[in-house]
C-alpha positions as CSV (number, residue, x, y, z in Angstrom):
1,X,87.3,100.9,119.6
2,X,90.2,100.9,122.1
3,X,93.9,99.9,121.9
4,X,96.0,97.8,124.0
5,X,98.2,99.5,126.7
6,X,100.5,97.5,128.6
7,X,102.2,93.7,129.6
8,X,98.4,91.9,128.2
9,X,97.0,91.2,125.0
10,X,94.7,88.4,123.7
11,X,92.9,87.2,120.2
12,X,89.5,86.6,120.1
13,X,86.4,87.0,121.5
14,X,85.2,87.3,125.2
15,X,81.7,89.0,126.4
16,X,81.4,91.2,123.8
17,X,84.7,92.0,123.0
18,X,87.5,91.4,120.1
19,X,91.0,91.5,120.8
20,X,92.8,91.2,117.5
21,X,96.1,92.5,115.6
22,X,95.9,95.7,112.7
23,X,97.7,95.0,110.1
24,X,97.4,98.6,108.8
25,X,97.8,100.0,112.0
26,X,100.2,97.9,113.4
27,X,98.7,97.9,116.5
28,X,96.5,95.8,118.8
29,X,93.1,96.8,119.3
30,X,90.5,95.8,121.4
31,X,86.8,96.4,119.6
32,X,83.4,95.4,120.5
33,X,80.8,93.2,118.6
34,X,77.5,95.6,117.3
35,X,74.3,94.2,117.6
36,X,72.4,93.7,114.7
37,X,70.3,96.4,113.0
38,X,66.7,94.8,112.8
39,X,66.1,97.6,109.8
40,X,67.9,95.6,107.8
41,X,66.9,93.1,105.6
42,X,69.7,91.6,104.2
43,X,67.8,89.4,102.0
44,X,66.5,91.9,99.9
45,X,67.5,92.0,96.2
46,X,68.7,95.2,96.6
47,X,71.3,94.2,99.5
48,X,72.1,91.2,98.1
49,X,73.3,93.1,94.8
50,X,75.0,95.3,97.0
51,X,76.8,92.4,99.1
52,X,77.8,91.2,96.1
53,X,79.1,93.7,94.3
54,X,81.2,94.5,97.6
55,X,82.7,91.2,97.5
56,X,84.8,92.2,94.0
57,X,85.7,95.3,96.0
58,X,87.2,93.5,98.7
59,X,88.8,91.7,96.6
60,X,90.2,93.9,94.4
61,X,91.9,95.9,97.3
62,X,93.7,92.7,99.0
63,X,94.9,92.2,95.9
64,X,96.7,95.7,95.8
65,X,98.0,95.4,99.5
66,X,99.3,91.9,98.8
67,X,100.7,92.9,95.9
68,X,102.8,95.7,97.8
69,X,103.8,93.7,100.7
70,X,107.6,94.4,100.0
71,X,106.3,97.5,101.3
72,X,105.0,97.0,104.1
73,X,107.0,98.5,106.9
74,X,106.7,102.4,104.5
75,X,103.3,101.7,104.7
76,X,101.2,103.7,107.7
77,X,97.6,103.9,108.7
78,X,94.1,102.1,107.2
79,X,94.6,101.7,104.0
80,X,91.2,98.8,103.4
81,X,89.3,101.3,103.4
82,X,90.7,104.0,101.2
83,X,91.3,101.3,98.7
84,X,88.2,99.9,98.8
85,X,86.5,103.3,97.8
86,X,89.0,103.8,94.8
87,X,87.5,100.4,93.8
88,X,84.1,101.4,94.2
89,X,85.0,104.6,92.3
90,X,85.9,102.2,89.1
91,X,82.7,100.2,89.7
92,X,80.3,102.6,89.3
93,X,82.1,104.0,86.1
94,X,80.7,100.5,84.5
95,X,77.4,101.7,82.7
96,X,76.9,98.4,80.2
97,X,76.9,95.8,83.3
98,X,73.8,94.9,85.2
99,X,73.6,96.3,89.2
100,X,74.7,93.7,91.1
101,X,77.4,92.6,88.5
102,X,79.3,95.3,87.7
103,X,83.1,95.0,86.9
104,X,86.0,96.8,88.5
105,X,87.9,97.4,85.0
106,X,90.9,98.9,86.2
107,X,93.0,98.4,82.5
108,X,90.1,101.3,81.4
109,X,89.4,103.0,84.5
110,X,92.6,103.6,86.2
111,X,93.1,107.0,87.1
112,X,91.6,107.4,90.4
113,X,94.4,104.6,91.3
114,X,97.1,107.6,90.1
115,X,98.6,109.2,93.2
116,X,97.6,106.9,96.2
117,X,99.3,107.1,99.1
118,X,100.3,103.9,101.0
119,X,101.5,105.9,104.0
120,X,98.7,108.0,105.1
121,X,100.8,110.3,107.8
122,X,103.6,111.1,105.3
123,X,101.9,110.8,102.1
124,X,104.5,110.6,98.9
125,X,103.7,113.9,97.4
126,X,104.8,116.1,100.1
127,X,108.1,113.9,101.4
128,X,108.9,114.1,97.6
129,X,107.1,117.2,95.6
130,X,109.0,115.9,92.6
131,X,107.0,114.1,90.0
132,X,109.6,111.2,88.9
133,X,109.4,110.4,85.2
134,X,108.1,106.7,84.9
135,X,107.9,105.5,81.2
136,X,107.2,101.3,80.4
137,X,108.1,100.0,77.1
138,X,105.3,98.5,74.3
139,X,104.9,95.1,75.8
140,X,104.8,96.7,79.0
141,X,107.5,94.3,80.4
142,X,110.0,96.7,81.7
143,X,109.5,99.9,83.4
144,X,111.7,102.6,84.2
145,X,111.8,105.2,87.0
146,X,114.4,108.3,86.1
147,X,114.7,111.7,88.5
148,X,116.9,114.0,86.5
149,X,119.0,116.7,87.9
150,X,118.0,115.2,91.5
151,X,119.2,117.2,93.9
152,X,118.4,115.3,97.6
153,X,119.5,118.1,99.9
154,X,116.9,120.5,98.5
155,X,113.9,118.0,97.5
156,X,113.0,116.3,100.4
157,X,110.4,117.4,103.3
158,X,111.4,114.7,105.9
159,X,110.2,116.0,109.8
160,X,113.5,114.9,110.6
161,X,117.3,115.3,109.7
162,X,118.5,112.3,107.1
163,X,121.2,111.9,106.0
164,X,120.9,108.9,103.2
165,X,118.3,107.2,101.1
166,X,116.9,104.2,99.1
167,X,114.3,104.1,96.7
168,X,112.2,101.1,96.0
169,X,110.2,100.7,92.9
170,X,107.9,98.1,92.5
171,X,105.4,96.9,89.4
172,X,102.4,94.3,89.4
173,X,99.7,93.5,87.1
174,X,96.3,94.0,88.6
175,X,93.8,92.1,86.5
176,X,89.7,93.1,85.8
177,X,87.7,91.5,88.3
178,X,84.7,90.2,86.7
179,X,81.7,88.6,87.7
180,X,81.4,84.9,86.3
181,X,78.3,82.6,86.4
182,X,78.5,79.3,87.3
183,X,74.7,78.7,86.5
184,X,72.1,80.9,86.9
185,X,71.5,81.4,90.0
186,X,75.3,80.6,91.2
187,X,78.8,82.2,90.2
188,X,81.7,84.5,92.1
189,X,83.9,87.3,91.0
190,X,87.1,86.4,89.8
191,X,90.5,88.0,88.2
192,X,90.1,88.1,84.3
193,X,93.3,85.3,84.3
194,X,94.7,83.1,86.9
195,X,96.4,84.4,89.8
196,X,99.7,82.9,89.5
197,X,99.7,84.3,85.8
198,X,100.1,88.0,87.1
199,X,103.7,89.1,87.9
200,X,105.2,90.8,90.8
201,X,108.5,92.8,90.7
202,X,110.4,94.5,93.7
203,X,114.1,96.5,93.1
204,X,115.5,97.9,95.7
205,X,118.4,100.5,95.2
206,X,121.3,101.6,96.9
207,X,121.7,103.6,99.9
208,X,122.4,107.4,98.7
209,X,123.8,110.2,100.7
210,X,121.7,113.2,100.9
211,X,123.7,116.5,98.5
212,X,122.9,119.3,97.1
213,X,124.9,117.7,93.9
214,X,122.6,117.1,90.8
215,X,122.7,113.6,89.8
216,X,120.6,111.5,87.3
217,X,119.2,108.5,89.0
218,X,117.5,105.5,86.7
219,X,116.6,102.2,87.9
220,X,114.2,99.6,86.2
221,X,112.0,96.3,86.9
222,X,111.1,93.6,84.7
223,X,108.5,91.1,84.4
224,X,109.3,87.7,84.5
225,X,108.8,85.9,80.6
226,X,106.0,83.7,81.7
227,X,104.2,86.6,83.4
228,X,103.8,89.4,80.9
229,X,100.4,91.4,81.1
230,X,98.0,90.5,79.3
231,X,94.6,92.2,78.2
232,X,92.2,93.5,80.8
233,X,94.9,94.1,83.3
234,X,97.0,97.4,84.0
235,X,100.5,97.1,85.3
236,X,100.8,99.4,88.8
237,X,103.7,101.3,89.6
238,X,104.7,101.9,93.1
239,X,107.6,103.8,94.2
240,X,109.0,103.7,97.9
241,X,111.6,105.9,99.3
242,X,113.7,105.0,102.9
243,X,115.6,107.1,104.9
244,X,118.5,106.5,107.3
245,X,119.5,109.3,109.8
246,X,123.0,107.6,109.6
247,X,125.3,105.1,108.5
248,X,128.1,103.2,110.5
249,X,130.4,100.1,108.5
250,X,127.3,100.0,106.1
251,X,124.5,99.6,108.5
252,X,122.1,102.3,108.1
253,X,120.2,103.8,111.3
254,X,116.5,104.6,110.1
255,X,114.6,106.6,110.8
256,X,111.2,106.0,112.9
257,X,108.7,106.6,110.6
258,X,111.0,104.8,108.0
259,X,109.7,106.6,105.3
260,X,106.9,106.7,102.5
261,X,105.5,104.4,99.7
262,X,102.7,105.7,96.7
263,X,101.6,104.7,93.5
264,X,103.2,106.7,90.8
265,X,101.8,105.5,87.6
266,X,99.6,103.4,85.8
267,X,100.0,101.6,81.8
């Protein structure tokens, strides 16, 4: 795989090569087509359980990355992948359903979620080595994020001098995917509830200068009414943290990495 360099860049395919644009890389990239592995018989049983069982996967992780698209510019690096083996981490912990139709129950199975990093050069744990407390109340509508005693100045591990931050918090409801039978010899894997049931929340705070002053910070994100989660779902907690390396008549200069996003909880 190669990456573009200069004035010229194209889409597509032309002998043997793919010219197309990373999302997670942000980056053009120029790739070429593999020839097919005559060892493989994809129309085995075994493979076909296995292609299908990787479709819920795929699934399941464009879900999370289109679920944190407010994100998207603190997000760095390939994230498909990593999320993708988180989901196939959940999979296998299904033990009732039958190979080839396993679940990704992630409202029972959520822990290897706990700690992901959506920024894989500066993950969230060492830009902030401060475990925020996140607590979500019994309907699991709300959800508030507090750092107590916060002191900026001394907290943050930033390669470069800031000089002001923002934090973002965002919640979602990430429904079971489960495996649902048309017939018996047809069906797909779907959410546990309809897409447009599962809510969706970005806040986005105020530009803070960095101190060495304590403060208490607290901000919070509901659900909308119509979308509160429901069984076989867990609501995912994402916090996101900006910097600025200064600030002129309210316009902040950030920084080039502009900072970091990671999941911080899970209910």
């Amino acid at each position: 795989m190669a990456t573009f360099k200069g004035p010229f860049s194209f889409n597509g395919s032309v002998g043997g090569f793919r010219g197309y644009w990373d999302s997670d890389a942000q980056k053009q990239v120029l790739s070429s087509s593999k020839g097919k592995n005559k060892n493989n018989n994809k129309d085995s049983d075994r493979a076909l359980d296995q292609n299908r069982e990787f479709k819920a996967v795929t699934y399941w992780s464009k879900f999370i990355r289109r679920a944190t698209n407010d994100l998207v510019y603190l997000k760095k690096g390939r994230l498909v992948g990593l999320l993708n083996r988180v989901a196939k981490q959940i999979q296998l912990m299904d033990h009732v359903g039958e190979y080839g139709y396993r679940k990704i129950e992630s409202s029972r199975f959520n822990y290897p979620l706990k700690g992901f990093s959506f920024n894989k050069k500066h993950l969230l744990k060492d830009i902030l080595p401060v475990e925020p407390e996140v607590t979500i109340t019994e309907d699991r509508r709300e959800v508030t994020l507090k750092l107590t005693g916060f002191r900026s100045f001394a907290r943050f591990k930033w390669p470069e001098k800031v000089a002001y931050y923002r934090i973002f918090l965002t919640i979602f409801v990430l429904p079971d995917i489960e495996w649902h039978a048309l017939d018996e010899e047809h069906g797909a894997y779907e959410p546990a509830y309809p897409i447009y049931e599962m809510g969706q929340v970005t806040v986005v705070g105020e530009w803070i200068k960095i101190s060495g002053d304590p403060i208490d910070y607290e901000m919070s994100a509901v659900f909308p009414e119509n979308q509160l989660p429901k069984e076989k779902s867990v609501v995912v907690v994402v916090m996101g943290i900006e910097f600025a390396y200064a600030m002129e008549y309210g316009t902040p200069y950030v920084v080039k990495d502009n900072g970091t996003a990671g999941i911080i909880g899970c209910f």
